[in-house]
LOFI-937236 format. One record per atom (N, C-alpha, C): atom name; x, y, z. Coordinates in Angstrom, 2 decimals, always signed. Layout:
BEGIN
+------+---------+---------+---------+
| atom |      xx |      yy |      zz |
+------+---------+---------+---------+
|   CA |       X |       Y |       Z |
...
+------+---------+---------+---------+
This chain:
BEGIN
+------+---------+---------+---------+
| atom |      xx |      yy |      zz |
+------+---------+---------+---------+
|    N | +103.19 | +102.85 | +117.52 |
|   CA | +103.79 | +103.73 | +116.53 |
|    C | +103.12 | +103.49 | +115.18 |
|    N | +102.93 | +104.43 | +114.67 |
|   CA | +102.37 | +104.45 | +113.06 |
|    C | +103.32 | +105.02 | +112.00 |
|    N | +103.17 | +104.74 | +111.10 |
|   CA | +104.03 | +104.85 | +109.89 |
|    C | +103.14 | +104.94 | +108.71 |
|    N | +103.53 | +105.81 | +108.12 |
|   CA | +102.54 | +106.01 | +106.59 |
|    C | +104.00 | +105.90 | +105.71 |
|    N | +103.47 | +105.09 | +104.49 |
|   CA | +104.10 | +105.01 | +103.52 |
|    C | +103.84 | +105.63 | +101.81 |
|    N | +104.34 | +106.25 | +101.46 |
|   CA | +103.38 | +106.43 |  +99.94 |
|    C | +103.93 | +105.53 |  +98.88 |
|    N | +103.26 | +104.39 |  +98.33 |
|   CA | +103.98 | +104.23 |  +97.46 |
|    C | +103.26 | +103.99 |  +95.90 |
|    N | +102.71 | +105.31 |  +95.87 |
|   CA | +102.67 | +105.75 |  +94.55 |
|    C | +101.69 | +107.47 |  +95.31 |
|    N | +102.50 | +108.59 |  +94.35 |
|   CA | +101.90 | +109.88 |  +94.30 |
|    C | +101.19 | +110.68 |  +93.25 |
|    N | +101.40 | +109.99 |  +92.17 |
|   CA | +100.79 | +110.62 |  +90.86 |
|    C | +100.01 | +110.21 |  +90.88 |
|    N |  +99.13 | +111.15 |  +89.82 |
|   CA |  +97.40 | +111.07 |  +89.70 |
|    C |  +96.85 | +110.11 |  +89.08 |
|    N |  +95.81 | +109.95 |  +88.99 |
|   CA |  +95.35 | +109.18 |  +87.94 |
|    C |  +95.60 | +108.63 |  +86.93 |
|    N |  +96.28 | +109.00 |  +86.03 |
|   CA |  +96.69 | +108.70 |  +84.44 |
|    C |  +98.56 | +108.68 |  +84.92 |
|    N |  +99.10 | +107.88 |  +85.49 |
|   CA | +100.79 | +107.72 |  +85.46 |
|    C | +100.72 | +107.41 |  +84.22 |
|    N | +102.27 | +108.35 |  +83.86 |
|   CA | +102.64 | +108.70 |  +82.69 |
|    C | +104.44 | +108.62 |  +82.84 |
|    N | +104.48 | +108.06 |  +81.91 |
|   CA | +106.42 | +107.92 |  +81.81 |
|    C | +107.33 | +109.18 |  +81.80 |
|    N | +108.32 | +109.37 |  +81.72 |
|   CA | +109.44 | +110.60 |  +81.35 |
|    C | +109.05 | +110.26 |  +79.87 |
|    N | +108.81 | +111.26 |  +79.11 |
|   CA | +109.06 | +110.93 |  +77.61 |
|    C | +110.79 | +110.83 |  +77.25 |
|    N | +110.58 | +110.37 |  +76.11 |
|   CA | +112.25 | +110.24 |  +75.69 |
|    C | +113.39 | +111.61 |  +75.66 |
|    N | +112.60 | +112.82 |  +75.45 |
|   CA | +113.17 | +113.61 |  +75.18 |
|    C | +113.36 | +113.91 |  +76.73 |
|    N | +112.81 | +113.50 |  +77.62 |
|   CA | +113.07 | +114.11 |  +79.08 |
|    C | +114.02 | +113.55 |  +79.44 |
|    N | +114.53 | +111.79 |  +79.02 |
|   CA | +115.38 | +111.33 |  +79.55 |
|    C | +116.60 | +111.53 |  +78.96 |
|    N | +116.81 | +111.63 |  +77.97 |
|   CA | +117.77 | +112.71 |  +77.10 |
|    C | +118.33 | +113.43 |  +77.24 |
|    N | +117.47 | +114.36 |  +77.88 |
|   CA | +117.79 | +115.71 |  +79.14 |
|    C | +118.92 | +115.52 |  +80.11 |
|    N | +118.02 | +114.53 |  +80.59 |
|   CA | +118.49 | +114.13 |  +81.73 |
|    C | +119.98 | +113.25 |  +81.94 |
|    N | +120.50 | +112.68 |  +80.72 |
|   CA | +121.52 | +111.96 |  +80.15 |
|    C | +122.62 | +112.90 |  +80.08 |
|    N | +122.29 | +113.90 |  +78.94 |
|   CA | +123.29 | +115.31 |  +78.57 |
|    C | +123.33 | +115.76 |  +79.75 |
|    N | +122.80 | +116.16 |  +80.82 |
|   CA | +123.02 | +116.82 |  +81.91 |
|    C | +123.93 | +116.10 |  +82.64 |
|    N | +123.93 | +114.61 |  +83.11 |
|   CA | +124.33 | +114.02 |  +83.76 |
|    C | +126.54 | +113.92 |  +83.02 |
|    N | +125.84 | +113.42 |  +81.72 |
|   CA | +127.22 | +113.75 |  +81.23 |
|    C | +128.06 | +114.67 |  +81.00 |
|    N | +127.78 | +116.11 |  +80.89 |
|   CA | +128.20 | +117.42 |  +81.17 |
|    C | +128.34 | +117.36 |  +82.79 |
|    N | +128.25 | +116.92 |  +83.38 |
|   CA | +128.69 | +116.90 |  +85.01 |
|    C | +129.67 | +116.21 |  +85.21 |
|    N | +129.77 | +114.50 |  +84.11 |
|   CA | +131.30 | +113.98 |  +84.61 |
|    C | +132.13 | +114.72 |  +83.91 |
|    N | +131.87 | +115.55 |  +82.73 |
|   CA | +133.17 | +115.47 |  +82.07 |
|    C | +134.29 | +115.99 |  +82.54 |
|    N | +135.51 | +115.14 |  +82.00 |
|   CA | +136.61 | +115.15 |  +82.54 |
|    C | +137.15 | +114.78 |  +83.53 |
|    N | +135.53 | +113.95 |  +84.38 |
|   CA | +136.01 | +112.95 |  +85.89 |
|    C | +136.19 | +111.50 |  +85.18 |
|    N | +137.10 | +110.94 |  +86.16 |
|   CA | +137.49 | +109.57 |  +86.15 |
|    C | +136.99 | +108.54 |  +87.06 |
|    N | +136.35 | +107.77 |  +86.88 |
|   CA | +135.91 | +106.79 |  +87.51 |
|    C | +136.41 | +105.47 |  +87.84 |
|    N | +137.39 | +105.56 |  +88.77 |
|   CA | +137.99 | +103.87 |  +88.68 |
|    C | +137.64 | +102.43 |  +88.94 |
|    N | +136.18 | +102.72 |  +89.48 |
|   CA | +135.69 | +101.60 |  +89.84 |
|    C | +134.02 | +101.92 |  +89.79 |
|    N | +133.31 | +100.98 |  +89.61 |
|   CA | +131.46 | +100.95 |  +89.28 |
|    C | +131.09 | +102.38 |  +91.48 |
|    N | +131.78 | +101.56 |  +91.66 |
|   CA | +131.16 | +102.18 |  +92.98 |
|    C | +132.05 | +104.14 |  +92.92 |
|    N | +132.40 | +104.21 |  +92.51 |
|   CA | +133.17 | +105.60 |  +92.27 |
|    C | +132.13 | +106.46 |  +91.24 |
|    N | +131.42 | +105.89 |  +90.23 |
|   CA | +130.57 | +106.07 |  +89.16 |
|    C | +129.39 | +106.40 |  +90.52 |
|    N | +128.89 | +105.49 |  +90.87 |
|   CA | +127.39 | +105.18 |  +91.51 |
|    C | +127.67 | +106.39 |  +92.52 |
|    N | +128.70 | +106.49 |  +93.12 |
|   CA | +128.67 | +107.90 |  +94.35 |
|    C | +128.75 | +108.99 |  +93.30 |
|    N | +129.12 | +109.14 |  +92.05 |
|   CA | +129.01 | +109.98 |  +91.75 |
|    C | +127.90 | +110.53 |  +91.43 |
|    N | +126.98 | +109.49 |  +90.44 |
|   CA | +125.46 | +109.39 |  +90.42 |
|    C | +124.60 | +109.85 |  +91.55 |
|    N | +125.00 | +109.28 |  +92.54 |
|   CA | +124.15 | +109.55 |  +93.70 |
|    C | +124.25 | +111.11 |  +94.40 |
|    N | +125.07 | +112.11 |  +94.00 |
|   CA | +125.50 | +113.32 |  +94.51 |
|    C | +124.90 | +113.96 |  +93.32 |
|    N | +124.51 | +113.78 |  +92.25 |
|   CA | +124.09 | +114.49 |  +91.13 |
|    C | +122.34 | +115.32 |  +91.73 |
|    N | +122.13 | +116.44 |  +91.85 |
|   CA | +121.17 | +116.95 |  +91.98 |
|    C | +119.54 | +115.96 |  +91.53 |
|    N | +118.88 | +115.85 |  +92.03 |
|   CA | +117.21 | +115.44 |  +92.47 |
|    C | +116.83 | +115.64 |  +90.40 |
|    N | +116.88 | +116.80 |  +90.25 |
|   CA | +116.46 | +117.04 |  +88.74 |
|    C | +117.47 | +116.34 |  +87.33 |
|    N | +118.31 | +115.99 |  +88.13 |
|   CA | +119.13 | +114.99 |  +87.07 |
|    C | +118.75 | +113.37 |  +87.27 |
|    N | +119.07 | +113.20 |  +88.04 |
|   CA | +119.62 | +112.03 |  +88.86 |
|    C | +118.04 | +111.27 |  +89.30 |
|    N | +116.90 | +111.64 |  +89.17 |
|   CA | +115.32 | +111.62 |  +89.78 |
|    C | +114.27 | +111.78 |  +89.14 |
|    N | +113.13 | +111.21 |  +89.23 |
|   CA | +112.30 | +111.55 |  +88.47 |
|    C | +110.87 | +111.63 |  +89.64 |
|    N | +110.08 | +112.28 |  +89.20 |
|   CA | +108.47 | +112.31 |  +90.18 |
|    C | +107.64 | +110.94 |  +89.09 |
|    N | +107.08 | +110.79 |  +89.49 |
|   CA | +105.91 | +110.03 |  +89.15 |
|    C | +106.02 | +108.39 |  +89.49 |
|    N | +105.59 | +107.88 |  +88.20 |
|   CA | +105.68 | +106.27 |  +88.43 |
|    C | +103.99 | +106.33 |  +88.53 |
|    N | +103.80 | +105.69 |  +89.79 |
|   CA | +102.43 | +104.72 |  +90.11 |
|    C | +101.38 | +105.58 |  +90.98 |
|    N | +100.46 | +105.81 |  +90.26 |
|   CA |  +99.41 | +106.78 |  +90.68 |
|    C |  +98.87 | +106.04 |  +92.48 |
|    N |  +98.12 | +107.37 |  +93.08 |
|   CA |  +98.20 | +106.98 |  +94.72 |
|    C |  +97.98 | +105.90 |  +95.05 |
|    N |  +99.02 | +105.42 |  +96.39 |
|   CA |  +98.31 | +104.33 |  +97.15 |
|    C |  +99.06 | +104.69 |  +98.49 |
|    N |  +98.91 | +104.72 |  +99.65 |
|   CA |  +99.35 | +105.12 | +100.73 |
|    C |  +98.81 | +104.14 | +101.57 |
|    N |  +99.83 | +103.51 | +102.24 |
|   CA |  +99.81 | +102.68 | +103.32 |
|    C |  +99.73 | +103.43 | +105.02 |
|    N |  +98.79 | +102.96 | +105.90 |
|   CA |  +99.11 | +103.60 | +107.31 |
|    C |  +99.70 | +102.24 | +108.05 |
|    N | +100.89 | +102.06 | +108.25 |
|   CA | +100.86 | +100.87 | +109.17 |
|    C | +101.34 | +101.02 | +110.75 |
|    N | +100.64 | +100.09 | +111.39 |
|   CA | +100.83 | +100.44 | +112.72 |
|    C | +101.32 |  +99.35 | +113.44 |
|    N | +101.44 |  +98.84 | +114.77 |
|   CA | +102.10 |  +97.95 | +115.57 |
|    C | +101.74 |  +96.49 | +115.29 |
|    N | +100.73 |  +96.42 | +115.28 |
|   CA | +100.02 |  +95.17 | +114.88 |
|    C |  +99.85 |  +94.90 | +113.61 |
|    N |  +99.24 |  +93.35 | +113.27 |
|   CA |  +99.78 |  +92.77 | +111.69 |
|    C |  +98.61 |  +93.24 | +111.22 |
|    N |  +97.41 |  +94.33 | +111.43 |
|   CA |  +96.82 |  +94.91 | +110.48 |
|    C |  +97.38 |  +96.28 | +109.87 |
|    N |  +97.05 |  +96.43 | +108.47 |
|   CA |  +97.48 |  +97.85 | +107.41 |
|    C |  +96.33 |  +98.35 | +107.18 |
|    N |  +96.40 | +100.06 | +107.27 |
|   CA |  +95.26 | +100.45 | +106.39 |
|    C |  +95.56 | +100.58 | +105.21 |
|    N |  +94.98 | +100.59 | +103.88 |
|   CA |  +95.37 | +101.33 | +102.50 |
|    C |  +94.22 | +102.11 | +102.01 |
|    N |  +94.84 | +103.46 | +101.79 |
|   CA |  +93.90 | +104.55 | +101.37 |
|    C |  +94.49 | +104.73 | +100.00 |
|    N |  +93.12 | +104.58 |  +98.91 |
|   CA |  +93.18 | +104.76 |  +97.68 |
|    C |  +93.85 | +103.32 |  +97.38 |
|    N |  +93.94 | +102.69 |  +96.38 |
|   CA |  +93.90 | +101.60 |  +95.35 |
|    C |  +94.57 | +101.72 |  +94.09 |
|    N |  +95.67 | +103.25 |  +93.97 |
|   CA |  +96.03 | +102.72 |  +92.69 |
|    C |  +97.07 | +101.65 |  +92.12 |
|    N |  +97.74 | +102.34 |  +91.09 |
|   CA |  +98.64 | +101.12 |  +90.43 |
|    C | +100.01 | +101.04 |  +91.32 |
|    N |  +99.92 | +101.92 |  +92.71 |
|   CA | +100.88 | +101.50 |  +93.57 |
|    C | +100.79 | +100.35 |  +94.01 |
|    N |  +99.46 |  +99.55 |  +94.37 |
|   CA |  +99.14 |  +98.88 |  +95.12 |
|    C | +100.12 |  +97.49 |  +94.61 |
|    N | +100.83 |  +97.89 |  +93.56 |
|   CA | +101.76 |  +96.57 |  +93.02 |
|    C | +102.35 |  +96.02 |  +93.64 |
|    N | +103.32 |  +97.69 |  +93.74 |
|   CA | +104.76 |  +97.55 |  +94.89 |
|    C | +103.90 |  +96.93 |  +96.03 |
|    N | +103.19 |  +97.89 |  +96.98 |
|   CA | +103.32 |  +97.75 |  +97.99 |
|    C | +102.76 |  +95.99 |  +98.76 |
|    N | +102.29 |  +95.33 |  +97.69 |
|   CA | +101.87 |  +94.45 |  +97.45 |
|    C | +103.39 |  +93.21 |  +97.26 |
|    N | +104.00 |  +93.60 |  +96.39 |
|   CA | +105.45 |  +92.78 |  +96.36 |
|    C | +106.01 |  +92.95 |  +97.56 |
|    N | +106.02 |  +94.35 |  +98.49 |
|   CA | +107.00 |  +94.71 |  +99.54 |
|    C | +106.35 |  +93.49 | +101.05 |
|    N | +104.76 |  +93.72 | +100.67 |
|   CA | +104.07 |  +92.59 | +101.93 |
|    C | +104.55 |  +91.09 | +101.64 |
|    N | +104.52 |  +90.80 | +100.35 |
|   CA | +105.07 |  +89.17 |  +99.99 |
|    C | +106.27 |  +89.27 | +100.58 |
|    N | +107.13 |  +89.95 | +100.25 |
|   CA | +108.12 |  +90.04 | +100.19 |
|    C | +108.96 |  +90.02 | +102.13 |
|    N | +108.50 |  +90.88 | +102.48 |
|   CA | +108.40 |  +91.24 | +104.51 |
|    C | +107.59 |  +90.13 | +104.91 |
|    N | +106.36 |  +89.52 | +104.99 |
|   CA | +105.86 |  +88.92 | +105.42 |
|    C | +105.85 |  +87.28 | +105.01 |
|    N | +105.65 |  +87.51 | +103.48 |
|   CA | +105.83 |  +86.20 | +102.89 |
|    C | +104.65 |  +85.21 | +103.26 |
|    N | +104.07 |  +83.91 | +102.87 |
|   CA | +102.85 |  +83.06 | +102.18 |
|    C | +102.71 |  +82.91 | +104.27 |
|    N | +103.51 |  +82.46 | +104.81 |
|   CA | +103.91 |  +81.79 | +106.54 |
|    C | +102.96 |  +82.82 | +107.31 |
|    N | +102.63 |  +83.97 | +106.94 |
|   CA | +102.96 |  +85.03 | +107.80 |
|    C | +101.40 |  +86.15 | +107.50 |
|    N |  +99.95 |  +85.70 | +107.33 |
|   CA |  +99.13 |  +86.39 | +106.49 |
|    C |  +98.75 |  +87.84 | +107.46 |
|    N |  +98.72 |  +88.78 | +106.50 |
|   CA |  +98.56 |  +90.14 | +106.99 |
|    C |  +96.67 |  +90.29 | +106.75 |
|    N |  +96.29 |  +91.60 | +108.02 |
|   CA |  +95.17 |  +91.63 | +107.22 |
|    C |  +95.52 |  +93.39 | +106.66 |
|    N |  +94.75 |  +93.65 | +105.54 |
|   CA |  +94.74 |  +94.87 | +104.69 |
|    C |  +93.62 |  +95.55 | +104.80 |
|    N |  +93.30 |  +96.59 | +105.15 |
|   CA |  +92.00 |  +97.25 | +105.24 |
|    C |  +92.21 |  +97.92 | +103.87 |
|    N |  +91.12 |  +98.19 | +103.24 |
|   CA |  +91.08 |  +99.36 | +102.38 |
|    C |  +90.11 | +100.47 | +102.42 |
|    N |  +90.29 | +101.74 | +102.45 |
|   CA |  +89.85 | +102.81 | +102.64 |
|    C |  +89.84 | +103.70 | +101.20 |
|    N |  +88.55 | +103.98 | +101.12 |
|   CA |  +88.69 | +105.06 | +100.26 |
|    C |  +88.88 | +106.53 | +100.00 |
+------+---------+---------+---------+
């Protein structure tokens, strides 16, 4: 079985939400509770989590890096960008120092 992962999709130059986007995105979110009650953090967070993709979400972050992984402890990685962080914490992290993976890279 194979599995592709993306973990980063933006281009070249990743770029933040500017402030005014997250702003946006704040007023929107708060014009949606108003007048709901929240009695507990987890009542808040389901509410958060039901809030539409364009509120509640953002695109970007960490320009490409896409993982192919397959049955065995080798990965391919196509492209090299500033994803390669995560997906780099996620191998420490699953596999850990005990456990060495090999990584192909593909361009």
């Amino acid at each position: 079985m194979k599995k592709i992962i993306f973990w980063g999709t933006r281009g070249s130059l990743p770029v933040s939400l500017s402030s005014r986007d997250v702003r946006e995105k704040i007023i929107a979110a708060l014009t949606m509770a108003n007048g709901k009650k929240f009695k507990t953090p987890a009542a808040l967070a389901e509410f958060v989590d039901a809030l539409p993709f364009s509120t509640n979400g953002t695109f970007g972050g960490n320009s490409s890096c896409v993982e192919i992984v397959s049955d065995n402890e080798e990965h391919v990685i196509c492209d090299m960008g500033s994803g390669a962080r995560p997906l780099g914490n996620a191998k420490i992290s699953q596999f850990g120092v005990a456990r060495p993976q090999t990584l192909h890279r593909r361009p």
